[in-house]
C-alpha positions, -999 to 999 in steps of 0.1 A, spaced: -208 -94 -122 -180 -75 -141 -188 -39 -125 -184 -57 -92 -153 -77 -100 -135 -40 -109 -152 -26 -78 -131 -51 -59 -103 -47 -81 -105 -9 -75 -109 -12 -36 -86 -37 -14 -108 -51 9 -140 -48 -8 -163 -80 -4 -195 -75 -27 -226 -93 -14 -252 -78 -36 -254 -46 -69 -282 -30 -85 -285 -4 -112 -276 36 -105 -291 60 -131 -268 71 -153 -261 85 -193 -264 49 -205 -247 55 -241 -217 68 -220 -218 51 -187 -227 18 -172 -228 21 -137 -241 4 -106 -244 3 -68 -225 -22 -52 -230 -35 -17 -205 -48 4 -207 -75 35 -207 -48 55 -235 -32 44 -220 4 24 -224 11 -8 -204 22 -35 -210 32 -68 -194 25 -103 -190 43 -135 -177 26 -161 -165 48 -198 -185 27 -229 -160 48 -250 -128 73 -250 -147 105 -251 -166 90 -216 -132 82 -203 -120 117 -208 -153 130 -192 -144 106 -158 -109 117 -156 -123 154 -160 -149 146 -133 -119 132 -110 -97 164 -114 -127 186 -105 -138 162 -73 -100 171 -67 -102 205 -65 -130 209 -39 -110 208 -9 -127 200 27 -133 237 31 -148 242 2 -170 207 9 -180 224 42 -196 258 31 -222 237 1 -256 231 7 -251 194 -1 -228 169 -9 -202 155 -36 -185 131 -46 -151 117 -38 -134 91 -57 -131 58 -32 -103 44 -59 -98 31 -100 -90 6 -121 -76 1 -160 -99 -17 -183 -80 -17 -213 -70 20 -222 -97 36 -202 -103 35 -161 -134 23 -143 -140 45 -112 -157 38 -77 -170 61 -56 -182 67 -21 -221 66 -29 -242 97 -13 -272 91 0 -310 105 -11 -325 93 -47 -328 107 -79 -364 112 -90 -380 120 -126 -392 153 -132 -426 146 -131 -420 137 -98 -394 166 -88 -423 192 -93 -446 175 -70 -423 179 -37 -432 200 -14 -426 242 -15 -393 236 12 -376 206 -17 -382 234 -46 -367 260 -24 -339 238 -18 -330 231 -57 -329 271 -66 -306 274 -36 -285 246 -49 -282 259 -82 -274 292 -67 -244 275 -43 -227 256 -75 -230 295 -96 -217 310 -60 -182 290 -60 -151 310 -65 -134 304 -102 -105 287 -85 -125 255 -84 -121 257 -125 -85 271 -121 -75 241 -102 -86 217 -123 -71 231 -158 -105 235 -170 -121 265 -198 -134 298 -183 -154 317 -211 -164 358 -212 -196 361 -218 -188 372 -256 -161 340 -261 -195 322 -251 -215 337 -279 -189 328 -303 -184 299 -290 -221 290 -294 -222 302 -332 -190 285 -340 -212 255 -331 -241 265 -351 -220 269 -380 -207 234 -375 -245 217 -371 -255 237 -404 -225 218 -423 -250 185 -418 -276 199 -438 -304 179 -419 -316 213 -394 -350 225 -403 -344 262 -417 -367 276 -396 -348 264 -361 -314 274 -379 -326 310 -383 -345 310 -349 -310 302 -329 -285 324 -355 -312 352 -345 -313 347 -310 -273 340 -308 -269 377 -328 -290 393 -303 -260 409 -281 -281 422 -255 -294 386 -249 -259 379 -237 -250 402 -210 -248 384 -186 -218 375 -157 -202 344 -161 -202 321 -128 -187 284 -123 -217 262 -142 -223 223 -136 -224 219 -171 -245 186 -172 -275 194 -145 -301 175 -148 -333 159 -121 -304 130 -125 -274 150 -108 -299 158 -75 -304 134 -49 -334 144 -28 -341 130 9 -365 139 31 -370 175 27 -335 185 11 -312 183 -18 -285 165 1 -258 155 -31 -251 163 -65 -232 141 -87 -220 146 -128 -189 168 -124 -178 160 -158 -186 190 -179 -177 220 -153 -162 250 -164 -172 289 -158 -194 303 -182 -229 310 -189 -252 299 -158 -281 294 -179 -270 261 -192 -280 248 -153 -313 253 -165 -317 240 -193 -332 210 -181 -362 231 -162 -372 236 -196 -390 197 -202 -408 203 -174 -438 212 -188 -454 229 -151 -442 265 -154 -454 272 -122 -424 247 -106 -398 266 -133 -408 298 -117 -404 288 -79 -372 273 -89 -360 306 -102 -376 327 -77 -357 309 -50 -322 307 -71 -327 344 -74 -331 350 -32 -304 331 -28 -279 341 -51 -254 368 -45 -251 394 -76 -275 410 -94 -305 393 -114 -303 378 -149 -332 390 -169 -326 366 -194 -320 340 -181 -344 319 -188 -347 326 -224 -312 316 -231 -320 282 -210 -347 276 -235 -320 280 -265 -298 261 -248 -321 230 -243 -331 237 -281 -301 234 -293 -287 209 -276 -310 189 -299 -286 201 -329 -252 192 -309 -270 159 -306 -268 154 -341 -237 164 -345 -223 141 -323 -241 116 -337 -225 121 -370 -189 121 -349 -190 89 -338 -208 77 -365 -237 62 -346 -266 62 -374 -292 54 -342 -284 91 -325 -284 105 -358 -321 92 -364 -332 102 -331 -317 136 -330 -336 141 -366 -371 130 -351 -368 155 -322 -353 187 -342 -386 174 -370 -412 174 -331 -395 208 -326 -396 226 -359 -434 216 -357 -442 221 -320 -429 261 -329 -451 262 -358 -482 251 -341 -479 265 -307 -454 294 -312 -422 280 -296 -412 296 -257 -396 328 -266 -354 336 -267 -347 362 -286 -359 400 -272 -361 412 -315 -384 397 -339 -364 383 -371 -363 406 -402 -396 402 -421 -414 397 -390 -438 417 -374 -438 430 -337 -454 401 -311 -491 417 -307 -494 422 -270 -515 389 -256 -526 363 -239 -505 338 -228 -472 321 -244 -484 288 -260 -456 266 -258 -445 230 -250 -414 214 -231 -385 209 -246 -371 166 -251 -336 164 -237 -317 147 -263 -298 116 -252 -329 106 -226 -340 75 -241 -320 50 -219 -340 29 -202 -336 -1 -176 -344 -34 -186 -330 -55 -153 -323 -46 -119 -297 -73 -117 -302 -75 -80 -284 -103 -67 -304 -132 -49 -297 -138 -14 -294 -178 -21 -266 -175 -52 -294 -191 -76 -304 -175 -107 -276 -146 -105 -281 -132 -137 -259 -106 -147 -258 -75 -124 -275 -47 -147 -287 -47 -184 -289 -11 -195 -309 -9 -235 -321 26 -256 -351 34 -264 -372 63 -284 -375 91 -259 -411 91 -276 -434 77 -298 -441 110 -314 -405 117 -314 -395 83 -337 -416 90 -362 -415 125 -365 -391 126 -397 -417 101 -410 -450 122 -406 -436 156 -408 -422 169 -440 -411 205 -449 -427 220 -477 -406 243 -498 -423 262 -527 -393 274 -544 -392 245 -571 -350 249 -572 -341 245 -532 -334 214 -518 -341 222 -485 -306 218 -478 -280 243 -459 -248 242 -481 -218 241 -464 -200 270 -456 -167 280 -438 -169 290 -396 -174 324 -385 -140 345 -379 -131 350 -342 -133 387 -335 -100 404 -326 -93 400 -288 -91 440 -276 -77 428 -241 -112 429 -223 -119 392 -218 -82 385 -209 -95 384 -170 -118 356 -178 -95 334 -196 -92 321 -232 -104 294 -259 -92 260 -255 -62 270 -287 -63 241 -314 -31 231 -331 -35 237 -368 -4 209 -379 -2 235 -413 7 266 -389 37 282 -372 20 281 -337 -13 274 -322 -44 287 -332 -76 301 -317 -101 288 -340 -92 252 -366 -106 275 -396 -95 313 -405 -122 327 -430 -102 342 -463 -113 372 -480 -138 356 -502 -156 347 -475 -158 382 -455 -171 393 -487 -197 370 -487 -203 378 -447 -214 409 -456 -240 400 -480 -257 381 -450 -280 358 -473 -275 332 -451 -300 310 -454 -325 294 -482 -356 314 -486 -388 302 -492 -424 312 -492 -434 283 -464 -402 293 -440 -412 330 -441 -447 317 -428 -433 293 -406 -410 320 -387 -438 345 -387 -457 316 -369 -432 315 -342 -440 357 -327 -475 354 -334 -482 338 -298 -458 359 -280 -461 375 -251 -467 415 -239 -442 408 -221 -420 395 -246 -432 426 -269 -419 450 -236 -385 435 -239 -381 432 -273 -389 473 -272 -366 481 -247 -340 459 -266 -346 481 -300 -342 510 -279 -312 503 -260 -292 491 -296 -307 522 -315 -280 546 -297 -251 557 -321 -222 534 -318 -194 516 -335 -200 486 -349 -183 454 -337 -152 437 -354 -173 400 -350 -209 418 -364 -193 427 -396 -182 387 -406 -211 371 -382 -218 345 -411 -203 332 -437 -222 322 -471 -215 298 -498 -208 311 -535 -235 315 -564 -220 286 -579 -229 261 -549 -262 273 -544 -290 255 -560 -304 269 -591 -283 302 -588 -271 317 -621 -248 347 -634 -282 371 -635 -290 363 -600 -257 363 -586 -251 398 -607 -286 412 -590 -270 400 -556 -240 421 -565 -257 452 -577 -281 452 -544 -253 450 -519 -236 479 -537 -268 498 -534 -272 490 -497 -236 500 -493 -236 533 -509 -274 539 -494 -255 532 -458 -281 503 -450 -275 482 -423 -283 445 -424 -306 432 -402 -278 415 -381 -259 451 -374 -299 460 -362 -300 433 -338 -269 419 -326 -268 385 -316 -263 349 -294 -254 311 -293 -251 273 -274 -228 244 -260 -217 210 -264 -224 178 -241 
């Protein structure tokens, strides 16, 4: 009844007869479809909390921005913003509703050949839009290097939590380090696509809604989702048709940073959890990074990075990836009333009860049933904290593409890039590049993850080798890439160890080794 009372509040005129629930991120939104005495319908998204009510007004902005041209050359439809309401400090929003219906993914990769044709050439409209749409609406456009950083600045801030499995911690740092895994050209990106965000009708993909989390930057966050859906054969006539219809040249690797991006999320999950102190997001994001670390170790994980990790040996050319579907973090809401309204007024309950739920049984009790074994008596199985990766010195190149969101630091004499400058302990420590725990079961546990890669993936991986074997000069970023904590804060360290440590990085640096991250440069993830 409430969503319907701002509905009217929101439109003059509007006379509800009847609502029912819309799909929706139900921690963020509540929303419904409200139907008026002349039959339309209209749909309202109400913010549970401020960082929602940012996303809306971000959403509004962007729906803004795309101008009846630009609505006349998509594919499909958007939204547009019918009118708004206060509710307190944040503003309830109605909008024109679109026709066609959301279906699961299950369903999604049933339709027929012409629907699947219809979603790549969707995606490939949304990555086709000129960079104005962002422009317009004040909004971040990321090279793809300020990505990569941008991703490992957020690994570095997930580690602080000390509740990561090591074994995905050094599977994403690896893949994030791996610079030829990021070449790629940045394109205007949904940000928050999901089976959700397309409404299907007959044959065709005929709206998409969730504009909040647009910006320009890496197009293989759209995919993300394709990840959980278990039938590889519907990913791969998705991507086949994105790649006929999209103008540029091909992404190779796409797909394998879609996969890290839908892994990670997992860890940004948990991480926002701990933000806004919500001890329910925490335990579920914990369950599903548990079902991962275990689902890589038993079926070998679907492959990101092009370079096995040091230690590793070379995929063995073979049969076929053995991997399952990535959860989507967050996708536990479920529907427990449709809150129709009856035709006679009797028994009008309220319009639309939205509850969570575990996204799976496995899932909940992961943390429960699985429990990492460490065999070095003095870890903890904890990653200390340790201070953010330096941002690399800007040489000019990425100027085109736009900058960093610049954080003011309250302590400095103007705005900064980054909230954290590393000092000269820690560069020193960079270069050492122990960066995580070691242990006898994690070194099996990462060997576990090539063993069931591709020929394929062993190709790549070759060619990648190849390509970062030519002399050339390394990076200002490579040399600081990570940042460790001292002897002193690591468990069961002592003054023989940390003099051993000392002694073997002079050696190495006298010897001219190279670490295994100035071998294989890197890669990284974003935030919802």
């Amino acid at each position: 009844m409430e969503l319907a009372a701002l509905a009217t509040a929101a439109v003059p005129g509007l006379s509800p007869t009847g609502v029912a629930v819309a799909a929706d991120d139900a921690r963020d939104f509540t929303s419904a479809v409200v139907i008026d005495s002349e039959g339309h319908r209209w749909r309202i998204r109400s913010p549970q909390h401020q960082e929602a009510a940012m996303r809306l007004e971000t959403e509004l902005q962007v729906l803004r921005g795309f101008s009846t041209g630009i609505r006349a050359e998509l594919p499909f439809r958007v939204p547009s913003v019918a009118g708004a309401v206060r509710r307190g400090e944040m503003r309830t929003f109605v909008y024109n509703h679109l026709p066609g219906t959301s279906l699961e993914l299950s369903e999604l990769s049933q339709q027929s050949e012409a629907v699947i044709d219809d979603i790549g050439r969707t995606i490939a409209a949304i990555h086709d839009l000129d960079d104005a749409v962002v422009d317009n609406a004040d909004l971040p456009r990321y090279s793809a290097e300020r990505y990569r950083q941008r991703r490992l600045n957020e690994l570095d801030q997930a580690a602080t939590t000390g509740e990561i499995p090591a074994l995905l911690l050094r599977r994403w740092e690896h893949a994030m380090e791996d610079r030829e895994l990021w070449r790629f050209s940045p394109a205007v990106t949904h940000g928050d696509l999901h089976e959700d965000s397309l409404l299907i009708e007959g044959e065709r993909v005929v709206a998409v809604t969730g504009w909040t989390d647009l910006h320009s930057g890496d197009p293989a966050d759209d995919f993300a989702w394709l990840t959980a859906a278990g039938d590889v054969e519907f990913t791969e006539k998705v991507l086949a048709a994105y790649q006929r219809h999209r103008t540029g040249q091909a992404d190779e690797h796409l797909m394998r940073r879609a996969a890290l991006t839908a892994e990670f999320a997992l860890a940004q999950w948990l991480v926002r959890g701990h933000a806004s102190e919500n001890p329910e997001m925490v335990t579920e994001a914990k369950g599903l990074l548990e079902q991962l670390k275990v689902d890589i170790e038993t079926y070998g994980g679907q492959p990101i990075a092009l370079t096995p990790m040091e230690g590793e040996e070379p995929p063995a050319p073979a049969e076929v990836q053995d991997s399952r579907p990535v959860a989507r973090a967050g996708a536990a809401a479920t529907v427990a009333d449709t809150g129709e309204w009856a035709e006679s007024g009797e028994d009008d309950d309220e319009p639309a009860v939205i509850t969570d739920s575990p996204a799976s049984g496995a899932a909940s009790t992961a943390t429960a049933d699985h429990e990492e074994v460490i065999d070095d008596p003095d870890a903890t199985g904890k990653v200390p904290a340790f201070h953010p990766r330096p941002q690399p010195a800007d040489d000019g190149a990425n100027d085109a593409t736009g900058a960093i969101p610049r954080v003011h630091d309250a302590n400095a004499d103007e705005d900064t890039d980054l909230p954290i400058h590393a000092d000269e302990t820690s560069e020193r420590r960079a270069k050492q590049k122990n960066f995580f725990p070691t242990s006898a079961s994690s070194a099996a546990s990462a060997a576990s993850v090539d063993s069931a890669t591709s020929a394929q993936s062993a190709a790549s991986a070759h060619s990648a080798d190849s390509a970062d074997s030519a002399p050339s000069a390394p990076s200002a970023d490579s040399s600081a890439s990570a940042a460790e904590p001292s002897s002193s804060e690591r468990p069961g360290s002592t003054d023989e160890t940390e003099g051993a440590e000392r002694e073997q990085s002079a050696e190495h640096e006298e010897n001219g080794d190279e670490s295994i991250y100035q071998r294989h440069p890197g890669l990284r993830p974003p935030t919802s």
